[in-house]
C-alpha positions in Angstrom: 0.0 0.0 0.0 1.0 3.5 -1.1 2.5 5.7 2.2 0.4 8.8 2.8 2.1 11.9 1.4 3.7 14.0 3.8 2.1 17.4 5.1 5.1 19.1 3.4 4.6 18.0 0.2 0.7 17.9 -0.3 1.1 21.6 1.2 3.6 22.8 -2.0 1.4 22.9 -4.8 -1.1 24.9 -2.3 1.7 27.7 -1.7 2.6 27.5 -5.5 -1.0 28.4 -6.5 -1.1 31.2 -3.8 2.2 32.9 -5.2 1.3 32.4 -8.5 -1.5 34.5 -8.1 -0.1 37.1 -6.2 2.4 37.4 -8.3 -0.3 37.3 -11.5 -2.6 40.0 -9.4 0.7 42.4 -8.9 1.2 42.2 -12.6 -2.1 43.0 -13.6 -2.5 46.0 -11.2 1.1 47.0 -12.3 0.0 47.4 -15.6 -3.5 48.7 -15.3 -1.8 51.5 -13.3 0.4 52.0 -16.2 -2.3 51.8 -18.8 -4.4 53.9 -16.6 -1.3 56.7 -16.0 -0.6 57.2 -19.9 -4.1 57.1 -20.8 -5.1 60.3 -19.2 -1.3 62.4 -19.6 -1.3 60.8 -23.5 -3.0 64.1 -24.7 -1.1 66.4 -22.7 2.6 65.8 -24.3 3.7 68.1 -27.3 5.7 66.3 -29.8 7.6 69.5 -30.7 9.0 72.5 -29.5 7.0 74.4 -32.0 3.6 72.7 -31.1 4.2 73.4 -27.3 1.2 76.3 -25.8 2.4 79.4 -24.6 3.0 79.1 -21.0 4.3 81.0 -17.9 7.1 79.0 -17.3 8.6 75.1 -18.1 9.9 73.4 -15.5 13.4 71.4 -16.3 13.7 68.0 -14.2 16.9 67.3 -12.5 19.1 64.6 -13.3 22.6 63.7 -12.3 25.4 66.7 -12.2 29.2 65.4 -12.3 31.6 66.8 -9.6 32.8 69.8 -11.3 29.2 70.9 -12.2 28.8 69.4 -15.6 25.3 68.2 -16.8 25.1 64.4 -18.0 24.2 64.3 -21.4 20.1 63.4 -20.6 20.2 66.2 -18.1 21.8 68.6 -20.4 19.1 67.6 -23.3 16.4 68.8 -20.9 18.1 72.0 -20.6 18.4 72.7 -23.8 14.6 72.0 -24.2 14.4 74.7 -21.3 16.3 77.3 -23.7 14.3 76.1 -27.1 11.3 76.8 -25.1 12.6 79.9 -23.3 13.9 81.2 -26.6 10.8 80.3 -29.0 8.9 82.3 -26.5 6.8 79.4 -25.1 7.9 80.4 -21.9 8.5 83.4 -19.8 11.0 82.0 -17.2 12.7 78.4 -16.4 12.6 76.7 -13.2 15.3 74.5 -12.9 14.7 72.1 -10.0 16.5 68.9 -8.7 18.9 67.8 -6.1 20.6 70.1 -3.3 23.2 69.3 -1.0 26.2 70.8 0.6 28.3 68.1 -2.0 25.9 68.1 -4.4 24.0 70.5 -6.7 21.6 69.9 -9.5 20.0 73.3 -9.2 23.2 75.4 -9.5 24.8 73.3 -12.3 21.8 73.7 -14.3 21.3 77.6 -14.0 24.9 78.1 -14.5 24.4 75.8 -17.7 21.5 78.2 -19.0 23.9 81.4 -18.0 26.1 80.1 -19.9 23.8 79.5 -23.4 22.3 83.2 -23.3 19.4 82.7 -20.8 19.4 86.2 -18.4 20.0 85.2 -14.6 16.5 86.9 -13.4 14.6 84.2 -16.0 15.5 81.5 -14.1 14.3 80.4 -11.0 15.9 77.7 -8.8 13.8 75.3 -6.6 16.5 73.6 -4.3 14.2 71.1 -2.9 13.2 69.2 -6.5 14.9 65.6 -4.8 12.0 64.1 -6.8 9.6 64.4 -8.9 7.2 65.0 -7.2 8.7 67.2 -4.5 9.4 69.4 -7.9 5.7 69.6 -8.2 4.6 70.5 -5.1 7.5 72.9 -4.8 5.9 74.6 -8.2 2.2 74.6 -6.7 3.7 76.0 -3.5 5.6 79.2 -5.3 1.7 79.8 -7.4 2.6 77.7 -10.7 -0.6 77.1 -11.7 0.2 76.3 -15.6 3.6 75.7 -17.1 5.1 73.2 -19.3 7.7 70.5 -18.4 11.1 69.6 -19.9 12.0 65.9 -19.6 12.9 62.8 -21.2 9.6 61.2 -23.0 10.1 57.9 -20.8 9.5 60.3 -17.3 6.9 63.0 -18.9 3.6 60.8 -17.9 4.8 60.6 -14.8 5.6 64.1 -14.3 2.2 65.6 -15.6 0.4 63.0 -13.7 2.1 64.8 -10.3 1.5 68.0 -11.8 -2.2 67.6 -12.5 -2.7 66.5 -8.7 -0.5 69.2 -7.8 -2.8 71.5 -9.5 -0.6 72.5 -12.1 -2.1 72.6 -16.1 1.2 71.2 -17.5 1.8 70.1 -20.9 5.0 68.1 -21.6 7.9 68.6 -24.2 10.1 65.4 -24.8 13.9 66.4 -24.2 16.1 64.3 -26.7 17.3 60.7 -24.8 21.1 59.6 -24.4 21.8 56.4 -26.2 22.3 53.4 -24.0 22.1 49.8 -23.9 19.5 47.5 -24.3 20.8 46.3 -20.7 20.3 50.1 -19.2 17.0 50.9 -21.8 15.4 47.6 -19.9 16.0 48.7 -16.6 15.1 52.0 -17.1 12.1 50.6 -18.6 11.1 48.2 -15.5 11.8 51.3 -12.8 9.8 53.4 -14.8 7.3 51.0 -14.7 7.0 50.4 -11.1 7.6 54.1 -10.3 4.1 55.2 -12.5 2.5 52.0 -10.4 3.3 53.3 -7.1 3.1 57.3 -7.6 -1.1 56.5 -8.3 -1.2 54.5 -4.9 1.0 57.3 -3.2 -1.0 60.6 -4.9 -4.2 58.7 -3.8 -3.3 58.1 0.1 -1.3 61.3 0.8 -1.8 63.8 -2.3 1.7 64.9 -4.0 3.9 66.1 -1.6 7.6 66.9 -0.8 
């Protein structure tokens, strides 16, 4: 006669089922937040320079600085979509807004970078608290933004105008140019991305967009 299977084993396929369809129920919420998320900022994005509305001002993301100040390339590339705007007359003024500390300056770098490519010093505005994205956009609402447009890579603009919608801003996006990179980096851009749109709609729905 056949032994009795163990409580172990009879127990695995249970605990198999059960993390499969967590993991199957994470998925789908993942991606209906995503779905949802560029849904409803899809019709707020400008493709060009030239097709972007006449605002008050256009916010420029922060990205990584180098030691002696340099922008990286993507950082630089919304900067210079700053200045297009800036110089097209689309905008009246640039905030530049990103990571502040006593070692490390995003805000700085950038509006010496503008300085330096013929934007006047009292057009640009520096938000020294923009550590994310949505800090930027509650920093905006906080100074009386209450329509702009923003500068960023295409990848990070439906995340952006989502925050700014809920932070009461009327923002329309203008895709900076993206730094070539591997399919390795592009992935995991991709898959933080991802996760990051997936979270900021549980985040802006408990505690609003914040610093």
């Amino acid at each position: 006669m056949a032994e009795p299977a163990s409580p172990r084993r009879s127990g695995w396929p249970r605990w198999r089922k059960r993390l499969g369809l967590s993991i199957g129920l994470a998925v789908g919420l993942v991606a209906a937040g995503n779905g949802y998320l560029l849904g409803t900022t899809r019709a707020a994005v400008a493709a060009t320079v030239a097709e972007a509305p006449v605002r008050p001002f256009v916010i420029v993301l922060g990205n990584r600085v180098f030691p002696d100040g340099t922008p990286s390339v993507e950082l630089a590339a919304r900067l210079e979509t700053g200045r297009q705007l800036y110089v097209a007359g689309r905008a009246g003024k640039i905030i530049v807004s990103g990571m502040a500390r006593p070692d490390y300056d995003e805000p700085h770098s950038m509006a010496n970078w503008l300085y330096a490519h013929g934007v006047p010093s009292n057009d640009v505005i520096l938000d020294l608290g923009g550590y994310r994205t949505a800090a930027t956009m509650a920093d905006a609402a906080a100074m009386g933004v209450r329509s702009a447009l923003v500068a960023t890579q295409g990848y990070h603009l439906p995340r952006s105008l989502y925050l700014a919608r809920h932070a009461g801003i009327d923002a329309v996006g203008v895709p900076s140019v993206r730094a070539a990179r591997s399919v390795s980096d592009a992935l995991r851009t991709a898959l933080r991305e991802t996760l990051a749109r997936a979270e900021i709609i549980v985040e802006v729905a408990f505690r609003g967009v914040r610093a």
